[in-house]
C-alpha positions as CSV (number, residue, x, y, z in Angstrom):
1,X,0.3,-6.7,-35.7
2,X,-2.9,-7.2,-37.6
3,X,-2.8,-10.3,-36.9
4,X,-2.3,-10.2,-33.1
5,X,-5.2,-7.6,-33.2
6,X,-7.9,-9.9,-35.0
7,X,-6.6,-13.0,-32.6
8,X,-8.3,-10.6,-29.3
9,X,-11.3,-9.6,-31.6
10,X,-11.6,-13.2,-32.7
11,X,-11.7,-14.0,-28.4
12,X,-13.2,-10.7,-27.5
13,X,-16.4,-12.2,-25.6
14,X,-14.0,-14.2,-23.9
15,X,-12.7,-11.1,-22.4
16,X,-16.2,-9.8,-22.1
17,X,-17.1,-12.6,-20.2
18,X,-14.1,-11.8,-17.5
19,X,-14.6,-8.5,-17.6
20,X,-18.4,-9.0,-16.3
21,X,-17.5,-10.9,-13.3
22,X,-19.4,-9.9,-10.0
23,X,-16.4,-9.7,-8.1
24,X,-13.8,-7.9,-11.0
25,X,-16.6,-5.5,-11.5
26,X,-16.8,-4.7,-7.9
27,X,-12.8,-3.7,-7.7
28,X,-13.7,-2.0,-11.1
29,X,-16.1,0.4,-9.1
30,X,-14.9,0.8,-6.4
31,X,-11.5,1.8,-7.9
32,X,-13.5,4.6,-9.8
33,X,-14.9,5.3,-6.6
34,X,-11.5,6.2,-5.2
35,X,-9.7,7.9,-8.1
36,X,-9.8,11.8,-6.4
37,X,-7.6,10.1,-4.0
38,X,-5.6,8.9,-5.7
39,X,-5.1,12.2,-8.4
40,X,-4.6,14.8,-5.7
41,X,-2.4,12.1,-3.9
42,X,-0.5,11.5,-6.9
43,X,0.0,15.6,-7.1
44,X,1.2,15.7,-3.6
45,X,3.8,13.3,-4.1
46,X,5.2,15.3,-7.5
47,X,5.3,18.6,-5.8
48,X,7.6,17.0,-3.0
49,X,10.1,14.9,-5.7
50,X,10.0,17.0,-8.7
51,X,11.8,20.2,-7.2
52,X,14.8,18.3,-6.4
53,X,15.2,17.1,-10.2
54,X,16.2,20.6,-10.9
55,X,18.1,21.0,-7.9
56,X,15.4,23.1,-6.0
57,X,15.1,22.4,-1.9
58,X,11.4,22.8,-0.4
59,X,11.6,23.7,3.3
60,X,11.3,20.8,5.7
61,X,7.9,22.1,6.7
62,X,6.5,22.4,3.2
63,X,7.4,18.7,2.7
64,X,6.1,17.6,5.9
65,X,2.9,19.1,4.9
66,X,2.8,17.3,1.3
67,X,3.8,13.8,3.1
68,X,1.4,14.2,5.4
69,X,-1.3,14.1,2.6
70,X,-0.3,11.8,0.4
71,X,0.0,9.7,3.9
72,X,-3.4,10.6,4.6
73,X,-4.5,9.8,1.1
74,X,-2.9,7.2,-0.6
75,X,-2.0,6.3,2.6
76,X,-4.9,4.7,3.6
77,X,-6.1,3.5,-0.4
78,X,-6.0,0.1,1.0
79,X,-8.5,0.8,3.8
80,X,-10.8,2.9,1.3
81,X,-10.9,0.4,-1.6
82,X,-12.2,-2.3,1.1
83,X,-15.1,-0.1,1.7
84,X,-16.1,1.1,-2.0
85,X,-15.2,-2.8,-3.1
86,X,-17.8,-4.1,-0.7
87,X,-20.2,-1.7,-2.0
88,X,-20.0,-2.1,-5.4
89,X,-20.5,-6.0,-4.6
90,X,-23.1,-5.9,-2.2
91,X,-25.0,-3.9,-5.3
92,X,-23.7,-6.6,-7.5
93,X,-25.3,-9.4,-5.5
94,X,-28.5,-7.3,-4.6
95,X,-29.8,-7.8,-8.2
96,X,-30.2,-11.4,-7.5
97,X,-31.1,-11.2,-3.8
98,X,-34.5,-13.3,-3.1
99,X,-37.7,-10.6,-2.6
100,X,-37.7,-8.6,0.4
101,X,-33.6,-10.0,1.1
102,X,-31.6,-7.0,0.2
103,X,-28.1,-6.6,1.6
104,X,-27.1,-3.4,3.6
105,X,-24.5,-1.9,1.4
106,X,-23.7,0.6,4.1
107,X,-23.2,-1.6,6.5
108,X,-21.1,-3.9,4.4
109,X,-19.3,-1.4,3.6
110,X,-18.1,-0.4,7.0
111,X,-17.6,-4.0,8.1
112,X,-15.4,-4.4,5.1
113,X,-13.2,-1.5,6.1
114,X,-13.3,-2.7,9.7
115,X,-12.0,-6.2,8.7
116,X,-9.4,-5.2,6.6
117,X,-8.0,-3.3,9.4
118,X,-7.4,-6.7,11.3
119,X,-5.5,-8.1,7.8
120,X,-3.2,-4.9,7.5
121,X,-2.2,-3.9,10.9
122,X,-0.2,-5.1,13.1
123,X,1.3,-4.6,16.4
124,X,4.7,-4.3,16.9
125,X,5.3,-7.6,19.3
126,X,8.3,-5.5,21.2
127,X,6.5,-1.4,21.2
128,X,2.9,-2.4,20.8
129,X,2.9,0.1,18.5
130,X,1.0,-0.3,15.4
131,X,2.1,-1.0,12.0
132,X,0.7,1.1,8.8
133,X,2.5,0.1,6.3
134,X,-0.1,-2.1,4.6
135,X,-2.9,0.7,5.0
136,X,-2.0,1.8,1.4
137,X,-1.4,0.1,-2.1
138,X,0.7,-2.4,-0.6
139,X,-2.7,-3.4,1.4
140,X,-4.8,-4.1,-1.6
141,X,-4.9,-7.8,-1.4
142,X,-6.1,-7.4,2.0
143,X,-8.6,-4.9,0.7
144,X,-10.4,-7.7,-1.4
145,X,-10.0,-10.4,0.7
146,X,-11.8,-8.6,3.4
147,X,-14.5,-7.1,1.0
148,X,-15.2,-10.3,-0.7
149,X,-15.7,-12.4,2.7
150,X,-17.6,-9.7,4.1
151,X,-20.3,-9.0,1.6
152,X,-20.6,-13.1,1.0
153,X,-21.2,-13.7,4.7
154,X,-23.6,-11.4,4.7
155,X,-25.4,-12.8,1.5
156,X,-25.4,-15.8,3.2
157,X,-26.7,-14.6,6.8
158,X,-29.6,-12.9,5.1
159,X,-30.4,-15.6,2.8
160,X,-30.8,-18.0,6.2
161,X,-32.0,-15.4,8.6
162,X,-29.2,-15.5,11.0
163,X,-30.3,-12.7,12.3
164,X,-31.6,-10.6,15.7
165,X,-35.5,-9.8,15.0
166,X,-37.5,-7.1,16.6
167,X,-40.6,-6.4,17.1
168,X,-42.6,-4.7,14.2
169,X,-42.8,-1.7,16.1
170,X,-39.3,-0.9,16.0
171,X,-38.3,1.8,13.8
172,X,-36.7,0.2,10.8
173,X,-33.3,1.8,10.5
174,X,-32.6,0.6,14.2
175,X,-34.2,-2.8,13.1
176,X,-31.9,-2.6,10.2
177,X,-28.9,-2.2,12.9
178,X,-29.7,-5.0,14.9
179,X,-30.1,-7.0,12.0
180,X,-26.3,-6.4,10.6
181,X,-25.2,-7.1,14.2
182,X,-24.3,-10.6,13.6
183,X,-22.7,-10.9,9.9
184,X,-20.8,-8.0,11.1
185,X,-19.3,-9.5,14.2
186,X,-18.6,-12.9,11.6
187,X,-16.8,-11.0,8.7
188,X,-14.2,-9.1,11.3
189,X,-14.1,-12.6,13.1
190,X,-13.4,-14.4,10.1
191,X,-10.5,-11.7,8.8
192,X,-9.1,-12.0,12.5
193,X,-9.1,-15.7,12.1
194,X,-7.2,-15.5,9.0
195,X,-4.6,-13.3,10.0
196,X,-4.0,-15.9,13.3
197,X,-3.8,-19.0,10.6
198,X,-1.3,-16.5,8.2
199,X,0.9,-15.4,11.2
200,X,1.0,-19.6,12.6
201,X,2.1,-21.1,9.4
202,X,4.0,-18.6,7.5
203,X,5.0,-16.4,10.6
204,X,4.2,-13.1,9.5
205,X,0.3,-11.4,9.3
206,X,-1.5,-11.9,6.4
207,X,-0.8,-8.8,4.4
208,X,3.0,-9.2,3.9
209,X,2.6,-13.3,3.6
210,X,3.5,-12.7,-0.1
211,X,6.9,-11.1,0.5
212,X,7.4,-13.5,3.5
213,X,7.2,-16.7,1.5
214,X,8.9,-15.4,-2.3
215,X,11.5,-14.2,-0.4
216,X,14.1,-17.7,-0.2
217,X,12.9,-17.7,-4.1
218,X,14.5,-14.2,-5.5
219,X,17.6,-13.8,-3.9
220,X,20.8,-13.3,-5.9
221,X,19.0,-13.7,-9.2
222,X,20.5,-12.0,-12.0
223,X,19.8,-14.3,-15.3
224,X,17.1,-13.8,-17.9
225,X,14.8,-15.9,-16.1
226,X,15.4,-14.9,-13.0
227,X,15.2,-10.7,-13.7
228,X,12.1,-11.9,-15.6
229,X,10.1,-13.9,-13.0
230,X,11.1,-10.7,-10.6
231,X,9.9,-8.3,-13.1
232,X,7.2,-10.5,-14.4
233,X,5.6,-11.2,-11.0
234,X,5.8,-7.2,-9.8
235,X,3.9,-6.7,-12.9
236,X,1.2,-9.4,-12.6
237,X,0.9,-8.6,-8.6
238,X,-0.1,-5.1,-9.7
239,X,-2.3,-6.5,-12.3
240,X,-4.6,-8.6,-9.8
241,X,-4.3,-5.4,-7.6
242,X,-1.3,-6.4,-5.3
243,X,1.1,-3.8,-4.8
244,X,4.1,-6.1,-6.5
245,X,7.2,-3.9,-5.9
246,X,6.5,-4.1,-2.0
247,X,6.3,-7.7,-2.3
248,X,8.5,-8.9,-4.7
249,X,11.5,-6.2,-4.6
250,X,12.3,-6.2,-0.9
251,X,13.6,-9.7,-1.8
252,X,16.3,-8.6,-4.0
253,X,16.8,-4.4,-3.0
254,X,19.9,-5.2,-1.2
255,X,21.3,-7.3,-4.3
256,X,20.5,-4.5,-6.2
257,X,22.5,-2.2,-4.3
258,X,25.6,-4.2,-3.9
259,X,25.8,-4.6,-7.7
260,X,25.0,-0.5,-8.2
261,X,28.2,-0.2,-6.0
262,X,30.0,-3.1,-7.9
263,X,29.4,-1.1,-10.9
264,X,30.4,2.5,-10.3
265,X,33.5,1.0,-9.3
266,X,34.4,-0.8,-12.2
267,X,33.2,2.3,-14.1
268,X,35.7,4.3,-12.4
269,X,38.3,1.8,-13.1
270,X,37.8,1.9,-16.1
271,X,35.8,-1.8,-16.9
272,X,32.8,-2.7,-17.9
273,X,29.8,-2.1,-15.5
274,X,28.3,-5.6,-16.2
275,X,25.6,-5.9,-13.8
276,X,21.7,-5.7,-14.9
277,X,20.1,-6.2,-11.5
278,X,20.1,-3.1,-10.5
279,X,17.3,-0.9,-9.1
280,X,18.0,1.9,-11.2
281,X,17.3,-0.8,-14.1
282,X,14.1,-1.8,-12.5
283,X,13.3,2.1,-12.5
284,X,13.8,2.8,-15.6
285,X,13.8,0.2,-17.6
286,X,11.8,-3.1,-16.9
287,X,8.9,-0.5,-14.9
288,X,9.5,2.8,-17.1
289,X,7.2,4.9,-15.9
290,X,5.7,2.5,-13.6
291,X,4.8,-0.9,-12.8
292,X,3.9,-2.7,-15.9
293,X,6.3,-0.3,-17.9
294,X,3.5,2.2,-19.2
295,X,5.9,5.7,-20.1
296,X,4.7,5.0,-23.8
297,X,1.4,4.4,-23.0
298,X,-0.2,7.5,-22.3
299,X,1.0,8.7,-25.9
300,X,-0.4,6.1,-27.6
301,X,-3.6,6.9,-25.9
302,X,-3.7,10.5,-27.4
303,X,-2.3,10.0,-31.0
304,X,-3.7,6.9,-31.4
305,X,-6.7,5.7,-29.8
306,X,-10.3,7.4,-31.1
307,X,-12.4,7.1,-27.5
308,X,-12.9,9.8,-25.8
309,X,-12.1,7.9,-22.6
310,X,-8.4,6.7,-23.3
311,X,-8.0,10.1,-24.9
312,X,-8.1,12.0,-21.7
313,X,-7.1,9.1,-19.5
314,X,-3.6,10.3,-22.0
315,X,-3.8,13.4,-21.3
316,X,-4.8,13.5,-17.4
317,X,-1.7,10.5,-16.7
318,X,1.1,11.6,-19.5
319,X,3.1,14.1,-16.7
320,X,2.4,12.0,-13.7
321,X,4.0,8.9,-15.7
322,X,6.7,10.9,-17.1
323,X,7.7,10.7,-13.5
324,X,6.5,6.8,-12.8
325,X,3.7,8.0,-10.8
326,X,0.9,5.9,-12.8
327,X,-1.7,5.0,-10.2
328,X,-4.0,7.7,-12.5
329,X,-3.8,5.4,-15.5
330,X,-3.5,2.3,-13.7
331,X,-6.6,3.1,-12.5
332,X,-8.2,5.5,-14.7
333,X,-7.9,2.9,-18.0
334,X,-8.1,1.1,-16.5
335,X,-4.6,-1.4,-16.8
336,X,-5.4,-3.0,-13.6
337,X,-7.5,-6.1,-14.1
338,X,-9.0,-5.1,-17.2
339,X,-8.5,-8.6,-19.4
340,X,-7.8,-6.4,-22.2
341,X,-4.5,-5.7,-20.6
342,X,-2.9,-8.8,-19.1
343,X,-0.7,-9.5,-21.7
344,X,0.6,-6.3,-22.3
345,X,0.9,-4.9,-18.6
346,X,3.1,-8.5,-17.9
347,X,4.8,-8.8,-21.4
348,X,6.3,-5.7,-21.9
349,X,8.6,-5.4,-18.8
350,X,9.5,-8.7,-19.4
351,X,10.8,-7.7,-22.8
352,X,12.3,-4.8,-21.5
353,X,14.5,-6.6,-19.2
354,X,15.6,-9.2,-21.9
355,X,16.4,-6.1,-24.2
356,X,17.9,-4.4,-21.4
357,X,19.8,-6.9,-20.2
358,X,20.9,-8.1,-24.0
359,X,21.9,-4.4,-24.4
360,X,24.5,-5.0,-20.8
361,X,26.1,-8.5,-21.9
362,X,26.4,-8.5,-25.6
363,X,26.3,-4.5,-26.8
364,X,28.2,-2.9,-24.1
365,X,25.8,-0.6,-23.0
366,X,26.9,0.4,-19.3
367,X,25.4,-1.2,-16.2
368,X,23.4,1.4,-13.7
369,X,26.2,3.3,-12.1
370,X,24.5,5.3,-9.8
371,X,21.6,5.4,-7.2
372,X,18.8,7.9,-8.5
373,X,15.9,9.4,-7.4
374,X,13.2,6.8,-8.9
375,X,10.7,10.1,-10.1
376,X,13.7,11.0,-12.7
377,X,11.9,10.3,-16.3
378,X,13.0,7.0,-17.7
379,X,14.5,7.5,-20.5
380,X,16.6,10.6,-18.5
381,X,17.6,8.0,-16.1
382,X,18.9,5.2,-18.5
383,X,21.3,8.4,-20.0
384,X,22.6,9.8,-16.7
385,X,23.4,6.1,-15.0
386,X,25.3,5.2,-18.5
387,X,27.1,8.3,-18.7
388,X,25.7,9.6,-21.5
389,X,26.7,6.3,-23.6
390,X,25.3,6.7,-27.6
391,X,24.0,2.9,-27.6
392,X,22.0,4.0,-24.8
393,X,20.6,6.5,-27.0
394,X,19.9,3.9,-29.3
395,X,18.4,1.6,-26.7
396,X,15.9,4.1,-25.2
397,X,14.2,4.6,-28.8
398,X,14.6,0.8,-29.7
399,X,12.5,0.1,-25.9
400,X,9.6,2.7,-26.3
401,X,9.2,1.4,-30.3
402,X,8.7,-2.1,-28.7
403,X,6.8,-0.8,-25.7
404,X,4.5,1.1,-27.7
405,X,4.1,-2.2,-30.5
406,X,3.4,-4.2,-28.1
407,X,0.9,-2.3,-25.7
408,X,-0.9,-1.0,-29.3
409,X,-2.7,-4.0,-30.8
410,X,-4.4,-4.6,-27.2
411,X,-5.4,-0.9,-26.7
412,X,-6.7,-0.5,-30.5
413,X,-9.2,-3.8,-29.7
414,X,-10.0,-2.0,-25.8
415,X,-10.4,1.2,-28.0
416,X,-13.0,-0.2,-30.3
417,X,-15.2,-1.2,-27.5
418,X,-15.6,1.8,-26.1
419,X,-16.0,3.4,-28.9
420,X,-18.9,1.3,-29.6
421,X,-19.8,2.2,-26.2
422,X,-19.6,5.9,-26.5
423,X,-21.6,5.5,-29.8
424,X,-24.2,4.0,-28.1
425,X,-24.6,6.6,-25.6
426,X,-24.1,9.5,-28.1
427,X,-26.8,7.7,-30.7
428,X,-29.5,7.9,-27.4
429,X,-28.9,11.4,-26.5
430,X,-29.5,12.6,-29.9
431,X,-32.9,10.5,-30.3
432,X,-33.4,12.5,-27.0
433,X,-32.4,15.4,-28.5
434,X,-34.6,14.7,-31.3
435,X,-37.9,13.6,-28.9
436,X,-37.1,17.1,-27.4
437,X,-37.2,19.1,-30.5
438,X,-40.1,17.3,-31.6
439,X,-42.1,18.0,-28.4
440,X,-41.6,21.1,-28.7
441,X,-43.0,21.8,-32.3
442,X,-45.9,19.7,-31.5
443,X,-46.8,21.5,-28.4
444,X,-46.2,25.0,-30.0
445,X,-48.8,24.1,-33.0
446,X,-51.2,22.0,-30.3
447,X,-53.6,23.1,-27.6
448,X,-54.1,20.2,-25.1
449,X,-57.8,19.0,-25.0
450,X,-58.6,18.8,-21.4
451,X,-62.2,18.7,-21.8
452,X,-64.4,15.9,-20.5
453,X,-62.0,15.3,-18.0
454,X,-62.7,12.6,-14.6
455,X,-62.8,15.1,-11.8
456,X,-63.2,12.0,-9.0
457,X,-60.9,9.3,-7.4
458,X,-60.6,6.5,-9.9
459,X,-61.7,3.8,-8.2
460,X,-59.4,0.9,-8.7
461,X,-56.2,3.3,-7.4
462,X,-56.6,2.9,-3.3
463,X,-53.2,4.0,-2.7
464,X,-50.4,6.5,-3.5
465,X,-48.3,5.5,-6.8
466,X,-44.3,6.4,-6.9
467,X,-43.5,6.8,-10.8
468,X,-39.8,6.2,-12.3
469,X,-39.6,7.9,-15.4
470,X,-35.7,6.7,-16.7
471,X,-34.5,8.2,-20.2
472,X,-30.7,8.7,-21.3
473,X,-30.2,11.7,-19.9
474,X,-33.6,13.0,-17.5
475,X,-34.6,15.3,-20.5
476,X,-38.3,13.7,-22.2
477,X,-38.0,11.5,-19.2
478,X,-38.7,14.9,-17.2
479,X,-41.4,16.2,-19.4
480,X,-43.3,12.6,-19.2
481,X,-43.1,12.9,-15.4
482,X,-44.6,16.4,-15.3
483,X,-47.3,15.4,-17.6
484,X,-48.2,12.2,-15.6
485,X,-48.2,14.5,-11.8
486,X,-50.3,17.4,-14.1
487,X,-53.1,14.3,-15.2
488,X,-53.0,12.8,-11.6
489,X,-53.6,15.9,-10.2
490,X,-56.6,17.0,-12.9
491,X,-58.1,13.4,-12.8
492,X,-57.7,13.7,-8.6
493,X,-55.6,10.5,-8.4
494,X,-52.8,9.8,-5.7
495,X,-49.8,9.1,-8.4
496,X,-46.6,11.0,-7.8
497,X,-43.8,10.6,-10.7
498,X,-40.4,11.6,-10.7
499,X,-37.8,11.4,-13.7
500,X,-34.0,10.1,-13.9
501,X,-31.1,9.2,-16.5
502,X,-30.6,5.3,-16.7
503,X,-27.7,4.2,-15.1
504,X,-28.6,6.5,-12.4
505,X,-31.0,4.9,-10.7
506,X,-29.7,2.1,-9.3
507,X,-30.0,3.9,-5.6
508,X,-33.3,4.8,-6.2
509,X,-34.9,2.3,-7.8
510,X,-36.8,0.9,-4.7
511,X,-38.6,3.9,-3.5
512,X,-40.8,3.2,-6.4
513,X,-44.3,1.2,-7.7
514,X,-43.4,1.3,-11.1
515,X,-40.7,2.2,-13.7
516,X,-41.1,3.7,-17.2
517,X,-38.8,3.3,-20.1
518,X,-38.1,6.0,-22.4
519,X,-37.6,4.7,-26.4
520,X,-34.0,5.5,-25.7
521,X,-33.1,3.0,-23.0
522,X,-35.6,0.5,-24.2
523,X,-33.0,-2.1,-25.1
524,X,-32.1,-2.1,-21.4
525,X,-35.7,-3.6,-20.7
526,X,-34.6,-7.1,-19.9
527,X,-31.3,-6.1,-17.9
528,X,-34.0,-3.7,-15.8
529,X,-36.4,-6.7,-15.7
530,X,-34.7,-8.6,-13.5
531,X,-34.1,-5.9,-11.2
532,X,-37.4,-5.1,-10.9
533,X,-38.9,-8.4,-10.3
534,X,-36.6,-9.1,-7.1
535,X,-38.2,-5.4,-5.9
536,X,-41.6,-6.0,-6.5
537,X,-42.3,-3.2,-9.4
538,X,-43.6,-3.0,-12.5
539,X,-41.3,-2.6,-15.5
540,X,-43.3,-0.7,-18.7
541,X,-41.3,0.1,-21.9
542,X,-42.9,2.7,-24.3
543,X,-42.3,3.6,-27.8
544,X,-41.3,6.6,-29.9
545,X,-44.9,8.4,-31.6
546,X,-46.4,6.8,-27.8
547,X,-43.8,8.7,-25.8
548,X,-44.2,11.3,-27.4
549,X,-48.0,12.1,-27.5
550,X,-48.1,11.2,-24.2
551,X,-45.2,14.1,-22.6
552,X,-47.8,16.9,-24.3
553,X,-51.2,14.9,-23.3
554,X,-51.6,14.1,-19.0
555,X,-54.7,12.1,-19.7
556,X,-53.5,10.2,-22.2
557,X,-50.2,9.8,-19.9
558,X,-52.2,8.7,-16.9
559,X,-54.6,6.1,-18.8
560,X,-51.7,4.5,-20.5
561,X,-50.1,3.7,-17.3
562,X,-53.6,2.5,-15.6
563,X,-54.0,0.5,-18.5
564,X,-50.9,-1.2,-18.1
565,X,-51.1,-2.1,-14.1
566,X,-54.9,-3.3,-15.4
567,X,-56.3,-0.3,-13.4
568,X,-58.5,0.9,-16.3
């Protein structure tokens, strides 16, 4: 295991490399974007199955109501990742947008959403009626597609100026409206287009082209490389942010029932139940606790990861994946398209089924016998469909053992980089803490020396001046700020500074002249730099004894930063 472990820290900038990807960081964000959704969805959808594990009946109106939420919820996660995937990108691209060329992320945004409708719905060609089903998870491809093309047409209209100009006296934020008008109308165009080509060569509309075309490939399969590819390619689906099981499983589901039924009766007559392609196998065995076969993860998080993150990712997920709901870690993690994670997320069910499988043929261990609910705990499940068999027993403990060797070495590498990360982060909040504490010795021993203060205009400032004081976590960053308003204000100059935490202030950024670097966040100075130049401001990084004399000194505050615009 050591070894596997130093082979990903030996390739770890490979993986870093991937994982900084304009477009993977894009369904990164806007995943985190969506994960309320998806935990109260998630809670919905266990208050509806998990009375009935216990033999408890809600009334038909309770479960209407839940349904109807997770409906409207996860329902629809499809149609909201579109929308927070185009945003995150449209931010992505805006750092290296030419001058004065920014994208609209708001309006990308709602295009995005509006051309993924065209991908996922369908009317029925008989009712009219429309078609849902793709609004959700099983919509996800659809979801990136259209965010992708969307946010790159309008990249590209912007960067060529195909666009409606109005006069200069038109309010901007109409201006702005008019100007969207056209790589609007060419993203939904472009999605409707698609979905005319998918529906003329495959026959069916884009979002279910997937199912429509692996279809021929997966029926009747029921050898180890057959239950692998199925497993394997429901795993890497989900990986890439397909909803696999709605693609691949549809293929095979009646297969799967047939041999359920094929095996209870040879159970009752006392034979072997022999078949492995079952969907109860699928449940809860090759996708334990969900796709990608995660039920041991969550455990492994808490006992044996150190970053904070994973450790309440555990904690949060480990009772909605005792009952395979696992969109919280999937997501959370994250498992989904983090390169960390590949191998595991696709390896383990795939060893699960060959263990499983092995377990059927050569060990005796009973075929699924019965149909159950899929929320029933894995390991639960594998006991009541073998009737209680002890080398099912045995098999449950040998599959989590594997599970959790093989997910391990991958998480413990993952692990390590955030905890770098989260040492980073705590290591700049104490040097706050520290410029704070020192602050305020100095300024209880010290008087501030206001005398021979300007009391004109400077000359050299003609206009206002918007300040961005960024520190770790707006604490000295503040107390600079209120020191630079207090000397503009005493020297009569039009500057007007405001304080943030870095990371922050990507929103705000261009509502200023000029940014200001606390000594915390000064490593960040040529990540910022770039920023800044395609906006037109002035970058400044400060030191520590600087900083500091400065927060208890508004003249020295305000001459520092005239002297470096060259306004001195």
């Amino acid at each position: 295991m050591n070894k596997i472990v130093k082979w990903i820290q030996k390739h770890q900038d490979f993986f870093l490399k991937i994982s900084k990807n304009n477009y993977l960081m894009a369904i990164k964000d806007g995943f985190i974007s969506i994960m309320p959704l998806v935990m109260f969805s998630s809670l919905m959808i266990l208050i509806v199955q998990l009375p009935t594990l216990f033999g408890i009946v809600l009334p038909d109106n309770a479960k209407l109501i839940m349904v109807k939420i997770y409906n409207l919820t996860m329902g629809i996660m499809g149609l909201m990742v579109a929308g927070t995937t185009a945003k995150a990108l449209t931010g992505n691209f805006n750092r290296t947008m030419p001058e004065g060329k920014a994208i609209n992320s708001t309006s990308t945004m709602i295009a995005a959403m509006s051309a993924f409708l065209f991908l996922a719905v369908s009317p029925d060609p008989k009712t009219g009626a429309l078609d849902v089903g793709f609004l959700g998870t099983q919509g996800l491809l659809s979801a990136f597609v259209a965010a992708f093309l969307t946010v790159n047409i309008y990249k590209l209209c912007i960067k060529k100026n195909i666009t409606i100009k109005l006069p200069k006296e038109v309010p901007g934020t109409i201006a702005q409206s008019f100007k969207d008008i056209f790589p609007f109308a060419f993203a939904v165009l472009a999605c409707v287009l698609i979905d005319l080509t998918s529906r003329a060569v495959v026959g069916a509309p884009f979002a279910s082209v997937f199912q429509k075309t692996l279809t021929p490939l997966l029926k009747g399969v029921e050898t180890y490389p057959g239950m692998c590819l199925i497993y394997g390619l429901s795993a890497l689906f989900w990986f890439v942010g397909i909803h696999g099981p709605s693609i691949v499983m549809p293929a095979v589901t009646a297969f799967q029932l047939a041999n359920t039924e094929a095996n209870l009766k040879l159970f009752e007559a006392g034979q072997h139940p022999l078949h492995a392609m079952t969907n109860n196998f699928g449940n809860y065995i090759a996708a334990i606790g969900g796709t990608g076969a995660t039920f041991i993860v969550p455990l492994v998080l808490i006992f044996f990861m150190k970053s904070k993150q994973l450790k309440t990712v555990g904690k949060a997920s480990f009772i909605p994946v005792l009952f395979a709901v696992n969109e919280p870690l999937l997501f959370a993690a994250p498992l989904v398209l983090n390169p960390y994670m590949f191998f595991p997320f696709i390896l383990t069910p795939i060893c699960n089924v060959i263990l499983g499988k092995f377990f059927i043929d050569v060990l005796g261990m009973n075929g699924m016998i019965y149909t159950l609910p899929w929320t029933v705990p894995g390991p639960i499940g594998v006991l009541l469909n073998t009737h209680f068999q002890l080398i099912s027993i045995i098999f449950v403990i040998i599959m989590l053992v594997m599970d959790a060797a093989i997910y391990y070495p991958f998480l413990r590498v993952y692990d390590a980089e955030l905890v770098k990360q989260e040492t980073g982060k705590a290591q700049k909040l104490a040097e706050e803490k520290s410029f704070a504490n020192t602050m305020k010795k100095e300024l209880a021993n010290q008087k501030l020396d206001k005398q021979g203060q300007k009391e004109t205009n400077h000359p050299n400032l003609t206009k206002e001046l918007k300040v961005l004081v960024l520190c770790a976590g707006s604490g000295t960053s503040a107390q600079l700020a209120h020191a630079l308003n207090e000397g503009a204000k005493e020297e009569k100059m039009p500057i007007i500074a405001n304080s943030g935490a870095y990371g922050a202030h990507y929103e705000i950024m261009a509502n200023y002249d000029v940014v200001i670097l606390a000594p915390q966040v000064r490593s960040f100075y040529s990540d910022m730099k770039a920023d800044t130049d395609k906006l037109g401001i002035k970058l400044i990084a400060t030191k520590g004894a600087e900083y500091i004399n400065m927060t208890r000194n508004p003249k020295q505050a305000v001459n520092f930063l005239l002297s470096q615009l060259n306004l001195s």
